[in-house]
MIGUDREN-374258 format. One record per atom (N, C-alpha, C): residue number from 1; residue in three letters; chain; atom name; x, y, z. Coordinates in Angstrom, 2 decimals. Example, Ala and Ser with C-alpha at 12.3 -4.5 7.8 and 13.67 -1.06 7.14 Angstrom:
! MIGUDREN-374258
@nr 1&rest ALA&kette A&atom N&px 13.19&py -5.69&pz 7.80
@nr 1&rest ALA&kette A&atom CA&px 12.30&py -4.50&pz 7.80
@nr 1&rest ALA&kette A&atom C&px 13.20&py -3.30&pz 7.80
@nr 2&rest SER&kette A&atom N&px 12.85&py -2.25&pz 7.08
@nr 2&rest SER&kette A&atom CA&px 13.67&py -1.06&pz 7.14
@nr 2&rest SER&kette A&atom C&px 12.90&py 0.03&pz 7.87
//
This chain:
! MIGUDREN-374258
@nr 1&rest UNK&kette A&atom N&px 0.85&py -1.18&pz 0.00
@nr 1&rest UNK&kette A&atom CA&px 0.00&py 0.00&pz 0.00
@nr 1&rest UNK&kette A&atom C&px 0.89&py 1.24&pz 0.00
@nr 2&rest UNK&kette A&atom N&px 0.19&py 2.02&pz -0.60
@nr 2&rest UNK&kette A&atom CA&px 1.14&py 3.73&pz -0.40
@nr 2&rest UNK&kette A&atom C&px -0.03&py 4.63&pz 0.05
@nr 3&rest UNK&kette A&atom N&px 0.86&py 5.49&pz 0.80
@nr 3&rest UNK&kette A&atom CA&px 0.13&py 7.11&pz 1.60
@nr 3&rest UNK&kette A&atom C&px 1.07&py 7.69&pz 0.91
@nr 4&rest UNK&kette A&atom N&px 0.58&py 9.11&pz 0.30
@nr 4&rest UNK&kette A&atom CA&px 0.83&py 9.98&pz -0.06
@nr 4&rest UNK&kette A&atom C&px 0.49&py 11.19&pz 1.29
@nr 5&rest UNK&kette A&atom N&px 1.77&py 11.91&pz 1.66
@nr 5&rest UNK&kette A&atom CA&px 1.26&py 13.21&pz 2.24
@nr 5&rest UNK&kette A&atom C&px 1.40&py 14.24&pz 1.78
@nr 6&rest UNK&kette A&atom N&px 1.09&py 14.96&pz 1.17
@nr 6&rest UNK&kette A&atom CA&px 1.49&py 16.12&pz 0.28
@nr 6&rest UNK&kette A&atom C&px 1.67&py 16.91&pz 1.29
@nr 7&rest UNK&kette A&atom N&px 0.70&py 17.01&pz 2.08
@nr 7&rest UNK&kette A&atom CA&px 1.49&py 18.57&pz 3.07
@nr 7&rest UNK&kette A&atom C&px 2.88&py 18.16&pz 3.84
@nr 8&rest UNK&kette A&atom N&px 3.04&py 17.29&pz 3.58
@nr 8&rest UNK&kette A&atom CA&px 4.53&py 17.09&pz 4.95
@nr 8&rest UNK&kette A&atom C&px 5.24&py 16.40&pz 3.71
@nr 9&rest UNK&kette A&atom N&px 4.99&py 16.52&pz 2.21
@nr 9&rest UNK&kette A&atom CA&px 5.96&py 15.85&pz 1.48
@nr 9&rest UNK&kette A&atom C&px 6.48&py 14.77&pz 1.61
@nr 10&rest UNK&kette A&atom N&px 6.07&py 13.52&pz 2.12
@nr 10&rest UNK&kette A&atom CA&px 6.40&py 12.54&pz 2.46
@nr 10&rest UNK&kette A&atom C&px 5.63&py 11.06&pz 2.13
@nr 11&rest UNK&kette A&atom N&px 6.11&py 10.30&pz 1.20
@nr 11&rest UNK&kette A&atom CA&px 5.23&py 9.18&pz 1.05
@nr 11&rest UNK&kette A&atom C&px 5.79&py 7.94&pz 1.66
@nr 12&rest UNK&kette A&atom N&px 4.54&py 7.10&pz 2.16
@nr 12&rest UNK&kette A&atom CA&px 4.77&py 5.47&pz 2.90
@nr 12&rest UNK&kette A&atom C&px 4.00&py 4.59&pz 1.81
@nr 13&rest UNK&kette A&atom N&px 5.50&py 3.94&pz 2.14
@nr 13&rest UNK&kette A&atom CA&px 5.37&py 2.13&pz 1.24
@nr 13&rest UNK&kette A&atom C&px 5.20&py 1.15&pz 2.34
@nr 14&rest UNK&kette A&atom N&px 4.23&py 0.28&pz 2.40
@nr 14&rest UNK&kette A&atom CA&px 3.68&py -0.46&pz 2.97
@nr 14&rest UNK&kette A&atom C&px 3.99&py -2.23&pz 2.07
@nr 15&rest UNK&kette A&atom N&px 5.00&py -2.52&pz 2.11
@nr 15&rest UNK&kette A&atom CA&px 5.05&py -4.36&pz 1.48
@nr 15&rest UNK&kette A&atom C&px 4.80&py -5.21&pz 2.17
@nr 16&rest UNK&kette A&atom N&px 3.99&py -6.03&pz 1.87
@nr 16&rest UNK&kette A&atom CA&px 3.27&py -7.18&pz 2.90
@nr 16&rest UNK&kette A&atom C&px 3.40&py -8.59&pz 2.05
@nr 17&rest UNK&kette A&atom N&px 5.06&py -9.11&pz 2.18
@nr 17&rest UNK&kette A&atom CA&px 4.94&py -10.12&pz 1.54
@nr 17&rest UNK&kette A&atom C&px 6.19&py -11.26&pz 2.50
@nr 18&rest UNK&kette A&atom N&px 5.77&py -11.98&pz 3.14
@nr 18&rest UNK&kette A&atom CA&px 6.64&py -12.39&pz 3.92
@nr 18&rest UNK&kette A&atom C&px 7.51&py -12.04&pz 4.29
@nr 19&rest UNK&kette A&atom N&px 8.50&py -13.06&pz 4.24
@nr 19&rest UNK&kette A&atom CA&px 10.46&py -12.37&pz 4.60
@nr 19&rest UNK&kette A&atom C&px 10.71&py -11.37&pz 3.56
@nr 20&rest UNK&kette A&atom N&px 9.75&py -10.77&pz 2.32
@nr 20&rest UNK&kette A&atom CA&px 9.99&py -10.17&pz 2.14
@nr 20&rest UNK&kette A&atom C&px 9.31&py -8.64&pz 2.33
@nr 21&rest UNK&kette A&atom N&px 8.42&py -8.49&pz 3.52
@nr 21&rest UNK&kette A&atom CA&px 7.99&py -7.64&pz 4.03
@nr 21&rest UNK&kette A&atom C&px 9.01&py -6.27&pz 4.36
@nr 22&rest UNK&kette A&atom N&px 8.69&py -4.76&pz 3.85
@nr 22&rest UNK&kette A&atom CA&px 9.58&py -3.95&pz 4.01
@nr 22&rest UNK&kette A&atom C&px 8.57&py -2.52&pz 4.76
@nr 23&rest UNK&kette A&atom N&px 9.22&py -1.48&pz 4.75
@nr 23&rest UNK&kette A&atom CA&px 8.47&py -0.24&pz 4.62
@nr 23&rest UNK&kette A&atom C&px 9.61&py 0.93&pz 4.19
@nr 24&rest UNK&kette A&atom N&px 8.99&py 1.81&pz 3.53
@nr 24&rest UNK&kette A&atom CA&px 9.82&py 2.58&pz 2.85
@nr 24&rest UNK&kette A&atom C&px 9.00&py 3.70&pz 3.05
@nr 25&rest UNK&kette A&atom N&px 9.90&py 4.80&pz 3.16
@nr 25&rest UNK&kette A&atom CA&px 9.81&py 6.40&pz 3.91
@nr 25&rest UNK&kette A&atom C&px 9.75&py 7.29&pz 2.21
@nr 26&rest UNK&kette A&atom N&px 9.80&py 7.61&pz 1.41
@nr 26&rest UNK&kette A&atom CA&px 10.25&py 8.83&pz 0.76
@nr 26&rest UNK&kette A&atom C&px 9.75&py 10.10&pz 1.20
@nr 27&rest UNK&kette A&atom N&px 10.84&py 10.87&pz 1.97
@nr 27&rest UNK&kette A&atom CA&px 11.35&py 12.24&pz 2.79
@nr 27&rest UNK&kette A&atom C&px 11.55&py 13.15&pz 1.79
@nr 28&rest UNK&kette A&atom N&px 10.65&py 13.88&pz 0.79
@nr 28&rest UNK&kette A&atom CA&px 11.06&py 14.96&pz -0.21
@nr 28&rest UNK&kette A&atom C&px 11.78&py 15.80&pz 0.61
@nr 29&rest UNK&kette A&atom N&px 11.22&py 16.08&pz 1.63
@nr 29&rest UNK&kette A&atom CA&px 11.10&py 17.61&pz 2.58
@nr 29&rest UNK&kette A&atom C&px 12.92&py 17.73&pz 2.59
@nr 30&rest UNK&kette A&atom N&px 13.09&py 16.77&pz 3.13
@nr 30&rest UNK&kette A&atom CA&px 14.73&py 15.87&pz 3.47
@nr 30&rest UNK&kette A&atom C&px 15.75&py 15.71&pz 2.93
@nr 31&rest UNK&kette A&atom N&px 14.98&py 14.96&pz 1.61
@nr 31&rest UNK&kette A&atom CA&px 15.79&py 14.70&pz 0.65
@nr 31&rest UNK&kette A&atom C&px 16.66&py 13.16&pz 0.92
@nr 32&rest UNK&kette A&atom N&px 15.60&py 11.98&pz 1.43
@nr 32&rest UNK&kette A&atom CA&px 15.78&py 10.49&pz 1.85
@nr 32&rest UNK&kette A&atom C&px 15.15&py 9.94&pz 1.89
@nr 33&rest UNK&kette A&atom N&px 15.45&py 8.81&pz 1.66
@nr 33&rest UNK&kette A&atom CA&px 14.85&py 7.81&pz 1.17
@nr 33&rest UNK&kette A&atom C&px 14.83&py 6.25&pz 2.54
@nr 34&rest UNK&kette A&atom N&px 13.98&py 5.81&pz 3.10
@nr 34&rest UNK&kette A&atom CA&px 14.85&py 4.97&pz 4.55
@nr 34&rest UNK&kette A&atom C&px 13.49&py 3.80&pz 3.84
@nr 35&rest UNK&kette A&atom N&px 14.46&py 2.57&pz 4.02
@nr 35&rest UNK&kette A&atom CA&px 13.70&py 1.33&pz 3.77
@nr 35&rest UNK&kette A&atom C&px 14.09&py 0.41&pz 5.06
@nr 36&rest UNK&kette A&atom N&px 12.62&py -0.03&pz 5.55
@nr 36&rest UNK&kette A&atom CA&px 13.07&py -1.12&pz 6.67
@nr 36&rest UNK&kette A&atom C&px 12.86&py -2.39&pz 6.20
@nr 37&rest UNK&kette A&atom N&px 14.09&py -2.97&pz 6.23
@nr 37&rest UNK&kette A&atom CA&px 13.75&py -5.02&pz 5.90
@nr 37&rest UNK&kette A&atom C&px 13.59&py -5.33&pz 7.07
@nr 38&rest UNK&kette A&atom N&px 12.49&py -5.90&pz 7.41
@nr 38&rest UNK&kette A&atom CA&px 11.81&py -6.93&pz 8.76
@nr 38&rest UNK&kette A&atom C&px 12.70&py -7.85&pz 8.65
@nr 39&rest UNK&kette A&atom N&px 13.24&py -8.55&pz 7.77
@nr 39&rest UNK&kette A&atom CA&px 14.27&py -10.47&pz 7.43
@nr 39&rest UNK&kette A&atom C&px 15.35&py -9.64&pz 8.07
@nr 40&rest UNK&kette A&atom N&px 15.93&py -8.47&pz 8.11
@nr 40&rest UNK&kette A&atom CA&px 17.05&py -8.29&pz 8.18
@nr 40&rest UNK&kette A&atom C&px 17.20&py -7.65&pz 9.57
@nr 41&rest UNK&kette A&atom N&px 16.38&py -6.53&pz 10.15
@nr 41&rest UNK&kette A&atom CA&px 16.48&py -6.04&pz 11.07
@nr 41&rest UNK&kette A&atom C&px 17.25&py -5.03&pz 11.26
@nr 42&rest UNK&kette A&atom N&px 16.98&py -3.95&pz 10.06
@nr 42&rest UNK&kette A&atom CA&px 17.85&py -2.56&pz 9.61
@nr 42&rest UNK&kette A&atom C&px 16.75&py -1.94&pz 8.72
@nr 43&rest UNK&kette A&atom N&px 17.75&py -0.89&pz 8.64
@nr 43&rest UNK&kette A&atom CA&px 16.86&py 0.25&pz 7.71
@nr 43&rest UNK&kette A&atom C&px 18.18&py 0.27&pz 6.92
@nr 44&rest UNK&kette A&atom N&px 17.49&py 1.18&pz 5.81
@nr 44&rest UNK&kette A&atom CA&px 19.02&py 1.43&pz 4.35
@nr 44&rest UNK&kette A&atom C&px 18.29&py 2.37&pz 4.18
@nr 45&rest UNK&kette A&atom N&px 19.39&py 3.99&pz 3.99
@nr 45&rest UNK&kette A&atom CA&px 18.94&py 5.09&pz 3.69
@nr 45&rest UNK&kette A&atom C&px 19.67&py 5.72&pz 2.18
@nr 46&rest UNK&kette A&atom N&px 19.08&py 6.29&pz 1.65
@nr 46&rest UNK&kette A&atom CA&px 19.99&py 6.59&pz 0.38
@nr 46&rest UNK&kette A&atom C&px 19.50&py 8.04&pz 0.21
@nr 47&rest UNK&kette A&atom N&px 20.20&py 9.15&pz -0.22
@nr 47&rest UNK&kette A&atom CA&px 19.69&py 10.08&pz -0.58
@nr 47&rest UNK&kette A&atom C&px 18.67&py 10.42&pz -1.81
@nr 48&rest UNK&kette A&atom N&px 17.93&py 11.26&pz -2.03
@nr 48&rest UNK&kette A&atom CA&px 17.03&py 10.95&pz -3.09
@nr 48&rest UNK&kette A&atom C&px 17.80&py 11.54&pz -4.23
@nr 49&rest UNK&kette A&atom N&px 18.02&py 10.87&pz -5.38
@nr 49&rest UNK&kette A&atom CA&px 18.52&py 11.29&pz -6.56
@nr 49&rest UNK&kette A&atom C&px 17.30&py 11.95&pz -7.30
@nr 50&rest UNK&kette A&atom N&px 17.76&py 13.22&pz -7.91
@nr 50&rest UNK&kette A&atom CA&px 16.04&py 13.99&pz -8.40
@nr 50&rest UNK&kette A&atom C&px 16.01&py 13.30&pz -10.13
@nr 51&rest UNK&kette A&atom N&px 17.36&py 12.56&pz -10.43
@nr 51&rest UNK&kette A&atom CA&px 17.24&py 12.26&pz -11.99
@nr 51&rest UNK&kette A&atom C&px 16.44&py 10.85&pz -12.24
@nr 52&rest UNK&kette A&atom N&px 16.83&py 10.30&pz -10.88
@nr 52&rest UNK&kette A&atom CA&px 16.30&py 8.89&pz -10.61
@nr 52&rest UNK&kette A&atom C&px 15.26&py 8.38&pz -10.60
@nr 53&rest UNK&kette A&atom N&px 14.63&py 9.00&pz -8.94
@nr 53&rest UNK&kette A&atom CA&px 13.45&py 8.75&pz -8.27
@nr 53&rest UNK&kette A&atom C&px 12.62&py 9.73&pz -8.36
@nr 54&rest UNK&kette A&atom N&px 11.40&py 9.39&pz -9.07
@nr 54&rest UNK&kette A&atom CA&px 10.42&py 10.19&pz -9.32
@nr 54&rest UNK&kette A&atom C&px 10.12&py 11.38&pz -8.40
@nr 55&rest UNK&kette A&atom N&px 9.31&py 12.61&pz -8.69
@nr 55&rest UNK&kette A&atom CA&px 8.77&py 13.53&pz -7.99
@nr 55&rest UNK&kette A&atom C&px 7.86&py 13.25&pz -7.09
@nr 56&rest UNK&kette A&atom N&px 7.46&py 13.74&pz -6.31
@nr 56&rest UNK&kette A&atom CA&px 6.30&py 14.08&pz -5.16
@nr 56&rest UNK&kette A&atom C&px 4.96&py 13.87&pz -6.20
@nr 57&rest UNK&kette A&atom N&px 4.93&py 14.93&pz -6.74
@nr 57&rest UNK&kette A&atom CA&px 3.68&py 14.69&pz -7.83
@nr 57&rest UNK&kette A&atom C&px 3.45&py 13.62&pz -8.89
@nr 58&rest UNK&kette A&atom N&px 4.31&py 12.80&pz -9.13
@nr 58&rest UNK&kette A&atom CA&px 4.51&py 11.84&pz -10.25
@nr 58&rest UNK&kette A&atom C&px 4.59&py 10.58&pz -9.53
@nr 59&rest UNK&kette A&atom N&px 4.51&py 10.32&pz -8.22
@nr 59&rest UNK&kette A&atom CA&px 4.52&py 9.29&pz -7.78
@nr 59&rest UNK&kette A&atom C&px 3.39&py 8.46&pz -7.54
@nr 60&rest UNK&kette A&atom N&px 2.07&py 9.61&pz -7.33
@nr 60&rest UNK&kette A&atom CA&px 0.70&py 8.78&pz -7.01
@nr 60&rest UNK&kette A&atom C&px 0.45&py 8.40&pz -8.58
@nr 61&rest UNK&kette A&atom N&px 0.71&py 9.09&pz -9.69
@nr 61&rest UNK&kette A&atom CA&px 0.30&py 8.96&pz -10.75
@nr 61&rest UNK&kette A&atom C&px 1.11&py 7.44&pz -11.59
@nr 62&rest UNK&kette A&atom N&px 2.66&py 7.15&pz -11.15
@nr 62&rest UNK&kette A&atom CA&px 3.30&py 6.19&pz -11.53
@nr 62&rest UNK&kette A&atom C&px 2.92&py 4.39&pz -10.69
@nr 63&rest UNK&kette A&atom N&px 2.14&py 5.18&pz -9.63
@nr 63&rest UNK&kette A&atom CA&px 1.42&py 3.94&pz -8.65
@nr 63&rest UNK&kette A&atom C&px 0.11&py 3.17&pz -9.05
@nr 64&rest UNK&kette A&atom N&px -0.44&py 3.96&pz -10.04
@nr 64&rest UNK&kette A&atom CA&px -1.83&py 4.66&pz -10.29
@nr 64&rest UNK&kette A&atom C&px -1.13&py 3.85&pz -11.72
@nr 65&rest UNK&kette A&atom N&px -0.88&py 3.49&pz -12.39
@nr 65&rest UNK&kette A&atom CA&px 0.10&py 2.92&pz -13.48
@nr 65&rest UNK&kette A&atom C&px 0.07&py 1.56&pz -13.01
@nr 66&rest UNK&kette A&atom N&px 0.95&py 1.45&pz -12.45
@nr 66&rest UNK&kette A&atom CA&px 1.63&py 0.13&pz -12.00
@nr 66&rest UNK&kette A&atom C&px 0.36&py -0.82&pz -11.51
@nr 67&rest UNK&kette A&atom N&px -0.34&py -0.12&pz -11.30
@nr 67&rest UNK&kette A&atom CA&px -1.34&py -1.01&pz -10.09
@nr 67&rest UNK&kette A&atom C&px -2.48&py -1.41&pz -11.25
@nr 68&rest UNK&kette A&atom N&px -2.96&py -0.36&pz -11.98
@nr 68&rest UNK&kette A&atom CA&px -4.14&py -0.41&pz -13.16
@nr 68&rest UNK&kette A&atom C&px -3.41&py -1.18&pz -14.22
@nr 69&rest UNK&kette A&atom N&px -2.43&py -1.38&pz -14.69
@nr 69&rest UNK&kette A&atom CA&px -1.41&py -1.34&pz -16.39
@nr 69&rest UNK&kette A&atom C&px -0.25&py -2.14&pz -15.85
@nr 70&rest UNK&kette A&atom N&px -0.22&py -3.72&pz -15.18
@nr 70&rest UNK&kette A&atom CA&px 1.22&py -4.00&pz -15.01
@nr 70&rest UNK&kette A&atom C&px 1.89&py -4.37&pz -15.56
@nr 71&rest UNK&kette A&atom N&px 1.39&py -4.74&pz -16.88
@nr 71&rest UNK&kette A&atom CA&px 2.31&py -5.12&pz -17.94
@nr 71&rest UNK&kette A&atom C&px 2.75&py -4.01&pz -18.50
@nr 72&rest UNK&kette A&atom N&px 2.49&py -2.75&pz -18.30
@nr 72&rest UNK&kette A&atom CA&px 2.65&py -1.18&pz -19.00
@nr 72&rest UNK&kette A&atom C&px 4.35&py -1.38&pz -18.63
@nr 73&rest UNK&kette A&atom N&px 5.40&py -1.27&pz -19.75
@nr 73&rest UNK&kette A&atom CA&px 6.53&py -0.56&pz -19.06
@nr 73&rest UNK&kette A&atom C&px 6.06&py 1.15&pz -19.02
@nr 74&rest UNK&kette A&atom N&px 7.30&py 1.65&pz -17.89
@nr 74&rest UNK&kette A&atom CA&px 7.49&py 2.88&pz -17.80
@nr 74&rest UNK&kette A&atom C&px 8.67&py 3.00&pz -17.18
@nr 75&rest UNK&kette A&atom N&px 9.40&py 3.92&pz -17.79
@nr 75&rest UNK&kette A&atom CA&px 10.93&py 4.34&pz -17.94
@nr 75&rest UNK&kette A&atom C&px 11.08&py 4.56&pz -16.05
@nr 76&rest UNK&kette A&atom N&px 9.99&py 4.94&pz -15.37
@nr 76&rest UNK&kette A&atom CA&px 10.25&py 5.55&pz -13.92
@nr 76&rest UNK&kette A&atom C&px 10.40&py 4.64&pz -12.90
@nr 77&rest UNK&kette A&atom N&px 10.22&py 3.15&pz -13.40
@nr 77&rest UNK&kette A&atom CA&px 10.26&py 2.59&pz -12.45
@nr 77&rest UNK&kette A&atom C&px 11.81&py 2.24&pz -11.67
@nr 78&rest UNK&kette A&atom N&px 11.50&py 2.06&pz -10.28
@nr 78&rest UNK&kette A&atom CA&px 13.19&py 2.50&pz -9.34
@nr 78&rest UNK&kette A&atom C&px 13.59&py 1.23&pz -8.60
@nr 79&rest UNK&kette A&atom N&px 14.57&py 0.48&pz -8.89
@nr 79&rest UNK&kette A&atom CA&px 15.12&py -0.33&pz -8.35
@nr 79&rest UNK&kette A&atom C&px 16.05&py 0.08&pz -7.90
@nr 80&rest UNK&kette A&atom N&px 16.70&py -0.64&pz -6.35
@nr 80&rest UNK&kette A&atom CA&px 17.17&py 0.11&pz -5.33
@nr 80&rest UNK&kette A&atom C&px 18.06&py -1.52&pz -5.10
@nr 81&rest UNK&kette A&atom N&px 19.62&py -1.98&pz -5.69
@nr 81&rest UNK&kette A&atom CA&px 20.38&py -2.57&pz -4.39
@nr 81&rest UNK&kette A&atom C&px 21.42&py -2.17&pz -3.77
@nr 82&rest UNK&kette A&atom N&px 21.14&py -2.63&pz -2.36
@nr 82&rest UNK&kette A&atom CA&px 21.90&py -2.46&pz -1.75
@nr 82&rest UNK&kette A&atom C&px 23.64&py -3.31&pz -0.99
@nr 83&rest UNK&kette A&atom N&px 24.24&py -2.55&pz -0.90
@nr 83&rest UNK&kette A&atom CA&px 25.46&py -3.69&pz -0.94
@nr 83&rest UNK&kette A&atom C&px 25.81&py -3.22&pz 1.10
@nr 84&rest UNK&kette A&atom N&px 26.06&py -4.61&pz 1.20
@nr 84&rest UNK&kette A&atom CA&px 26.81&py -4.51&pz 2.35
@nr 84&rest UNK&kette A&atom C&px 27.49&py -3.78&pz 3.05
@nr 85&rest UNK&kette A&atom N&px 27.74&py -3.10&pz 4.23
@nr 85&rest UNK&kette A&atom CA&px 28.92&py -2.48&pz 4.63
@nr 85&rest UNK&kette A&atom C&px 28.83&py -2.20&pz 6.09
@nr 86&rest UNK&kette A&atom N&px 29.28&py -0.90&pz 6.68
@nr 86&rest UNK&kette A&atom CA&px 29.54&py -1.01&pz 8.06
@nr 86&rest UNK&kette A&atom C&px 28.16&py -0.10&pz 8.54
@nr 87&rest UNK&kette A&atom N&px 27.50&py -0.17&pz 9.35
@nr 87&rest UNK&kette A&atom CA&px 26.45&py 0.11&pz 9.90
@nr 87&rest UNK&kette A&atom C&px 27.06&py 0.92&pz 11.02
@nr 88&rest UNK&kette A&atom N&px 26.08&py 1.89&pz 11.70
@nr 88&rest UNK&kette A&atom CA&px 25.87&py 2.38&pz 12.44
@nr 88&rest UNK&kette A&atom C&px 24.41&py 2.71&pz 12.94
@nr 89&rest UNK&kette A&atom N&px 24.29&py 3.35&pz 14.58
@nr 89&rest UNK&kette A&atom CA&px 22.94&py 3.06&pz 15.18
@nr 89&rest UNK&kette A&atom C&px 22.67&py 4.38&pz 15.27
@nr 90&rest UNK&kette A&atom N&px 21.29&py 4.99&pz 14.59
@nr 90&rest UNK&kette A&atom CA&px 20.98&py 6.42&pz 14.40
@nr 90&rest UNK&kette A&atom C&px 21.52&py 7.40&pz 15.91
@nr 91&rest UNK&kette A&atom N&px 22.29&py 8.55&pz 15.50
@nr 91&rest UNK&kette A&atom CA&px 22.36&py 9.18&pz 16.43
@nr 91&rest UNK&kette A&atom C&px 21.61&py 10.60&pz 16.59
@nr 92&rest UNK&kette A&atom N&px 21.91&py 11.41&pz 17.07
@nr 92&rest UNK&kette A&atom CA&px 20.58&py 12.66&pz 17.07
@nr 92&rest UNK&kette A&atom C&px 21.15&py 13.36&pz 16.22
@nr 93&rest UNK&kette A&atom N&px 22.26&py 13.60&pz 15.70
@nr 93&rest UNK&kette A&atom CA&px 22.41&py 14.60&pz 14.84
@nr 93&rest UNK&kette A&atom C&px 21.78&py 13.82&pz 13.26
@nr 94&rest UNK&kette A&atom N&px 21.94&py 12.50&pz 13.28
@nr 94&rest UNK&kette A&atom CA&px 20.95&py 11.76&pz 12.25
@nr 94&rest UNK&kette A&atom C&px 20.12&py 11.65&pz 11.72
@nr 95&rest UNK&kette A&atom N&px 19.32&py 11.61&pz 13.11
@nr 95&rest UNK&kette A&atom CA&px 17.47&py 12.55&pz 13.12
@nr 95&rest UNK&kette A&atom C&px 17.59&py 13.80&pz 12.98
@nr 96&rest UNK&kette A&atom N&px 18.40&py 15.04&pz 12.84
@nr 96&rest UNK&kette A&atom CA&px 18.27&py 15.98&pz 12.63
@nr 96&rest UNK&kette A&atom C&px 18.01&py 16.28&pz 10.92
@nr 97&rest UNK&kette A&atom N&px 19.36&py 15.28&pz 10.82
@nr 97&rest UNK&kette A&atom CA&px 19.24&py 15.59&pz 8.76
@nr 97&rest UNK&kette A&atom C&px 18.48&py 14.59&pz 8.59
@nr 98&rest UNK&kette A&atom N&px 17.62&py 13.48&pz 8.75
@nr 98&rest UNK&kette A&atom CA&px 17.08&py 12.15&pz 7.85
@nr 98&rest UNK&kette A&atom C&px 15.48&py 12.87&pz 8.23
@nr 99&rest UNK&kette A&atom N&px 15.43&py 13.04&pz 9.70
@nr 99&rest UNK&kette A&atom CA&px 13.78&py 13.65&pz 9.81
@nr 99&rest UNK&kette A&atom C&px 12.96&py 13.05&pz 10.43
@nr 100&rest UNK&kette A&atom N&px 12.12&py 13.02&pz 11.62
@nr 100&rest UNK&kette A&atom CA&px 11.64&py 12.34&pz 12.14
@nr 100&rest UNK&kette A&atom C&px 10.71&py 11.18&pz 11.33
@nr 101&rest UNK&kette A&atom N&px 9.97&py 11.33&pz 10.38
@nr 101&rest UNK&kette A&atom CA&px 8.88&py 10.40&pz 9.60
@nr 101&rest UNK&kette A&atom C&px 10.54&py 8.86&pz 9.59
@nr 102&rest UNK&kette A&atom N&px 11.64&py 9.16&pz 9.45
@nr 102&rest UNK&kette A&atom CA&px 12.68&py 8.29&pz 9.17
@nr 102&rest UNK&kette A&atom C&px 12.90&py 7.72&pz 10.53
@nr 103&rest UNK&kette A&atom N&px 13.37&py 9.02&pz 11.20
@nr 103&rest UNK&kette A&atom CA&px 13.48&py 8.41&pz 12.78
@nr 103&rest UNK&kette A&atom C&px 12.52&py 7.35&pz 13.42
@nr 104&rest UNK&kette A&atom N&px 11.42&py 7.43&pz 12.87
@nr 104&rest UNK&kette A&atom CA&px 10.17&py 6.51&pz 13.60
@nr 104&rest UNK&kette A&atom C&px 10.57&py 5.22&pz 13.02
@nr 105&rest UNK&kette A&atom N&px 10.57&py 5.30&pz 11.85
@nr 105&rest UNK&kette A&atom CA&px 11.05&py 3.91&pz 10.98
@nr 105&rest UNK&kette A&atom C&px 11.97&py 3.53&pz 11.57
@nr 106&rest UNK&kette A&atom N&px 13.11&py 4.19&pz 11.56
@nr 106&rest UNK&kette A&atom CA&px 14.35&py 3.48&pz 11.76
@nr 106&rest UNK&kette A&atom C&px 15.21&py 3.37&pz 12.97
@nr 107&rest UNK&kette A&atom N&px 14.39&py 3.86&pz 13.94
@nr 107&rest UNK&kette A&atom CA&px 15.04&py 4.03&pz 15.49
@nr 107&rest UNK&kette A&atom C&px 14.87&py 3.14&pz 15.98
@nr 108&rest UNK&kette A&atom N&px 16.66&py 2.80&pz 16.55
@nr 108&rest UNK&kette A&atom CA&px 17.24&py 1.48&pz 17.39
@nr 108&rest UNK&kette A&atom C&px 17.38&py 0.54&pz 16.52
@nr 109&rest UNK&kette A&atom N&px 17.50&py 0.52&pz 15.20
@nr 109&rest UNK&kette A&atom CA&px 17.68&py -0.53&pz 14.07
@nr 109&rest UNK&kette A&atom C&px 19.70&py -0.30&pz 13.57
@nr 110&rest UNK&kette A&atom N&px 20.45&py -0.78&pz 13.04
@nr 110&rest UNK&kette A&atom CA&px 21.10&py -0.50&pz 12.70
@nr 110&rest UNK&kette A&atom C&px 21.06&py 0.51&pz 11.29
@nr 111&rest UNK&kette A&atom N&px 21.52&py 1.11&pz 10.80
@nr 111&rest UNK&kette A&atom CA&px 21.64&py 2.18&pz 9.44
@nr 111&rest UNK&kette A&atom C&px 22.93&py 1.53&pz 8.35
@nr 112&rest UNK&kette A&atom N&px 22.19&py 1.35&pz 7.77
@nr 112&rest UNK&kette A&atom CA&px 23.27&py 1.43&pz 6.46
@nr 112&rest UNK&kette A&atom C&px 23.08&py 2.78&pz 5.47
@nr 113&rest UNK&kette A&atom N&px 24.11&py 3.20&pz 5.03
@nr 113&rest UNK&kette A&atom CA&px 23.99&py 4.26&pz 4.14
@nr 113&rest UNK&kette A&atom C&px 24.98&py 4.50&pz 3.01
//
């Protein structure tokens, strides 16, 4: 499922599929991106690339696509991997730049970035 918030610029991804169950933050306001893997027991944050990952406004409409048209290609769709490395555990100056809607997600989880 997705929420769109337009006033706080911020959309939630909701995946409900076993071990591969996730949730994903996109932070326009911010400028981040925070995905939680449940299998894994972390969040992965990436900054938002503006060439990449769609707009605020183009996102309900590319969902709105995907969901009606799934055989439709479209050039916008965003695959995201991530590679291994050294983690750290959010600190406050963290939540200062990532943003609380992230902080909720990802507090007391380890961070990859």
């Amino acid at each position: 499922t997705m929420t769109i918030h337009s006033e706080e610029h911020v959309v939630d991804v909701h995946i409900r599929s076993g071990i591969y169950s996730s949730d994903t933050i996109f932070d326009y306001s911010h400028g981040y991106i925070a995905t939680r893997l449940f299998s894994r027991h972390a969040c992965f944050i990436m900054k938002i690339q503006k060439k990449i990952i769609p707009e605020l406004h183009e996102i309900g409409r590319l969902a709105f696509e995907r969901q009606t048209m799934r055989d439709v290609y479209s050039p916008n769709n965003v695959w995201t991997q991530f590679q291994s490395g050294s983690s750290v555990l959010g600190r406050l100056k963290d939540w200062v730049v990532y943003g609380k809607h992230i902080e909720q997600l990802c507090s007391g989880l380890p961070l990859y970035q």
